[in-house]
N, C-alpha and C positions, 0 to 999 in steps of 0.2 A: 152630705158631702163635705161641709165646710167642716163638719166637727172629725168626721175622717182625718181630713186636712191638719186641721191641730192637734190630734192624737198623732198622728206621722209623725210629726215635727217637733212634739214631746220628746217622743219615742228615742229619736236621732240626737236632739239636745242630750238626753242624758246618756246613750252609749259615747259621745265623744266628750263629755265632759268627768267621765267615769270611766278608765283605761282597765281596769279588770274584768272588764266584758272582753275585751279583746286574750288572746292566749298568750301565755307566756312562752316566751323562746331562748334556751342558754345559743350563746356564740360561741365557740372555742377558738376558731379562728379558724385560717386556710391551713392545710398541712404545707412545715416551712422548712427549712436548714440555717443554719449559722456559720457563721467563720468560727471556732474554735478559739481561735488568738481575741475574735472583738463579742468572750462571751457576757459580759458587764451590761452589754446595750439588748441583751436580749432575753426576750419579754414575750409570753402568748396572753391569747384571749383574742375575741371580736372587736370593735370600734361603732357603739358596744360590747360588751360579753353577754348582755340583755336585754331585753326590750318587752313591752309587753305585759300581762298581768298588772302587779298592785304592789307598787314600790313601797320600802325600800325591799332591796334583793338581798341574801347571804348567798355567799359563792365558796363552793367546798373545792378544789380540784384532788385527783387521785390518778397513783399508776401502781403498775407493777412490774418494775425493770428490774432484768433476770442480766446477770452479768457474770460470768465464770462462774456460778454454781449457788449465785447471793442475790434474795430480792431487794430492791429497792424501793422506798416508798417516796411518795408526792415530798414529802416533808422534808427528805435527805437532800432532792434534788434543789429545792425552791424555798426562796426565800420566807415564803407567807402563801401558804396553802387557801386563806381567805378569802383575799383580796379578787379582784376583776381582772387584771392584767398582771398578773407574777414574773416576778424577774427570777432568772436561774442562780446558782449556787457558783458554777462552773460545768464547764463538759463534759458528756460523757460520753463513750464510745458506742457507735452505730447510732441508731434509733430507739426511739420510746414512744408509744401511746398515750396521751393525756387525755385524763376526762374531767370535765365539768358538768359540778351539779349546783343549778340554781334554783332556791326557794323564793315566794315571794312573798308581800303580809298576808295574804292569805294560805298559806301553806298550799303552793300549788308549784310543782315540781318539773323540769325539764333538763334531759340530760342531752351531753354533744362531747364530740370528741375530737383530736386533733395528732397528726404524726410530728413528732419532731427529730430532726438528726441535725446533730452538729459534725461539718467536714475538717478533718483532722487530718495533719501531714508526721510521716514520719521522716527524717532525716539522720544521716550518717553523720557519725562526729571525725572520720579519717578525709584527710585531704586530698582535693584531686589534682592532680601536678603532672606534668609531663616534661622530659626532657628529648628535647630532636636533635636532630643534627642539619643544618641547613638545606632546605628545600624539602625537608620531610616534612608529612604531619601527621597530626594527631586525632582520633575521634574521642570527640565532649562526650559526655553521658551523665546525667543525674544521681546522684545515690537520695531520690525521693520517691516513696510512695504514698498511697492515699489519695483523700479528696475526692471529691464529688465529679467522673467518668459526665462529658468528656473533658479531657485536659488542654491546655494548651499551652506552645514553649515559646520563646522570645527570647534568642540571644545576644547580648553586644559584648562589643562591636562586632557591625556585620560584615565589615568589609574581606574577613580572610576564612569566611566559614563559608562551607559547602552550601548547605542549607539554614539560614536564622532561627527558623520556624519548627525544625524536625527534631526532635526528644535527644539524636545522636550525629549531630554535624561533622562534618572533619575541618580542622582546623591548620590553615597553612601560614601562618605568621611570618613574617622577616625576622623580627624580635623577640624578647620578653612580653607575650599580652597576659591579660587578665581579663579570663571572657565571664559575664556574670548573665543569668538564667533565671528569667521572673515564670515561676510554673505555674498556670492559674487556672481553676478547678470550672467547674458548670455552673458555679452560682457567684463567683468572680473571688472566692479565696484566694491569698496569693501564698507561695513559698518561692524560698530564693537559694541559687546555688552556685558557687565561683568552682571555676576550673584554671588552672595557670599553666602554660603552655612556656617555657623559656627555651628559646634558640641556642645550642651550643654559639661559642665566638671561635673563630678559626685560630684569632691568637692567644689563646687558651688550652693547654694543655690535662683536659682534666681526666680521660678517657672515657670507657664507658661508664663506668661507676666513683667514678674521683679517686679512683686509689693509683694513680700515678703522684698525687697531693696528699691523700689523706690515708693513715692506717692506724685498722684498730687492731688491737691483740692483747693477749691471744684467744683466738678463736675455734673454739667453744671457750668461753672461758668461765669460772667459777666465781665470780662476782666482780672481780675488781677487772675495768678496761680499761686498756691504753690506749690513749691516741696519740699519734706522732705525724706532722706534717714536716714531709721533705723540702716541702717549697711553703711557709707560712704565708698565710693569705694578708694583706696587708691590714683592714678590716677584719674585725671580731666577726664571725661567723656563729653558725647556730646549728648544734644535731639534737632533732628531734627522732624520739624511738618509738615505733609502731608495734602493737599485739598482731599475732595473725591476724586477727580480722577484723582489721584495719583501723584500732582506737589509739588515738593518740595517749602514751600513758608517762612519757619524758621528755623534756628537753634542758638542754644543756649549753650555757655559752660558753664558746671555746677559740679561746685566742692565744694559747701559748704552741709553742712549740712543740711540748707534751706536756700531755694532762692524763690524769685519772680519774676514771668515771665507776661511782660506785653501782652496783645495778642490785644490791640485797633486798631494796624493795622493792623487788621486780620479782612474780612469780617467775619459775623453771620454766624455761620453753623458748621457743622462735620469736625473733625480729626483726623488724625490719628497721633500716632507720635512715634519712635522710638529711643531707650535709646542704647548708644554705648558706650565700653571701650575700648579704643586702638583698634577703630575698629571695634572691634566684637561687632553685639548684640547681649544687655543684656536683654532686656525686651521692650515691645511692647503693644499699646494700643489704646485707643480713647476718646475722650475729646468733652466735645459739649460748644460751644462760643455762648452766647445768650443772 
């Protein structure tokens, strides 16, 4: 019995003193997503990526990310295909599959695998603007999609909005506000979006479009536009000229009485363009280049 006893206790001594009895294990880590914007801090693998067998470990990792019609390899996406914990290159659209493969000194082999998706917003480069007339309002709205479903909105100021919280609030101001929209995804990505809402003033005569102030001509015209204010605003003002849909592609400061506005490097077609005083718009319209 006694020598039973010291065989056991051999036995034990040397499996915990000798970690290659035990079996090797790769980690890939949890399947995870990223902000897009904070892709610098982002890194996979286990804490550790192994354990187990008979150190030291080599660590291979691999994919195959299929993207419009092009595969991608481990190597394109990551810094060092080697290493334990790999940091990324930058983003890439949807998700991807990693896999980890760990060797150990004894050549003994375990593979793991890991999803990864980085949330990405897309955003409109046209602006959201509104002009009322007192005691009208306005409904906000995002020009953002994307992100990690479900979303959530946060408007301010909340004092003249319908709802703070809802994707599309109505908006009933006294003034000129500027309501700004933090849109924040299911794994707390943020993206951000202003809307400007400016109050016509009663002792302002701009009408609906500012052309009782402002005129451009002629219209259609073949490159060269005029503008002429009947009443000059006393402050330099600003028109900026919109594509159909909706990319900001000119703007112009204009403070003379008449000016001339060249538009040749403007392809042919519809505009829109928008007349601003310290900001606020005055008047609003569309112009055909032909």
């Amino acid at each position: 019995m006694k020598q039973l006893l010291v065989t056991t206790l051999l036995i034990t001594g040397l499996l915990l003193s000798h970690p290659s009895f035990s079996q090797l294990v790769a980690d890939a880590g949890n399947d995870t997503a990223f902000c897009d914007y904070n892709w610098e801090q982002a890194s996979i693998g286990g804490k550790p990526s192994a354990y187990g067998g008979t150190e030291p470990y080599t660590y291979a990792w691999s994919t195959n990310y299929n993207y419009v019609g092009h595969t991608y390899y481990a190597s394109f996406l990551l810094e060092d295909t080697t290493v334990a914990n790999p940091v990324f290159k930058g983003p890439f659209t949807d998700s991807a599959k990693f896999y980890l493969t760990v060797t150990d000194a004894d050549l003994n082999t375990d593979l793991d695998s890991v999803w990864v998706r980085f949330s990405q917003f897309i955003t409109c480069t046209a602006d959201c603007f509104y002009l009322i007339d007192p005691g009208d309002s306005a409904q906000l709205g995002p020009c953002i999609s994307g992100g990690i479903p479900p979303i959530s909105y946060a408007w301010t100021p909340e004092e003249s909005l319908s709802d703070p919280g809802s994707k599309n609030p109505w908006a009933k101001p006294l003034s000129h506000t500027q309501y700004e929209l933090t849109y924040t995804d299911a794994i707390g990505c943020e993206a951000h979006w202003t809307c400007i809402v400016t109050v016509k003033q009663s002792g302002i005569k701009t009408g609906d479009t500012g052309k009782d102030y402002l005129q451009l001509h002629p219209n259609p015209t073949s490159g060269l536009l005029h503008i002429t204010f009947t009443h000059p605003p006393s402050n330099s003002s600003l028109l900026k000229f919109y594509s159909a849909e909706g990319k900001l592609v000119k703007e112009v400061l204009v403070s003379d009485p008449v000016q001339t506005i060249d538009l040749s490097d403007l392809a042919h077609g519809m505009y829109f363009y928008k007349w601003l005083i310290e900001e606020e718009v005055a008047g609003s319209g569309k112009i055909i280049y032909k």
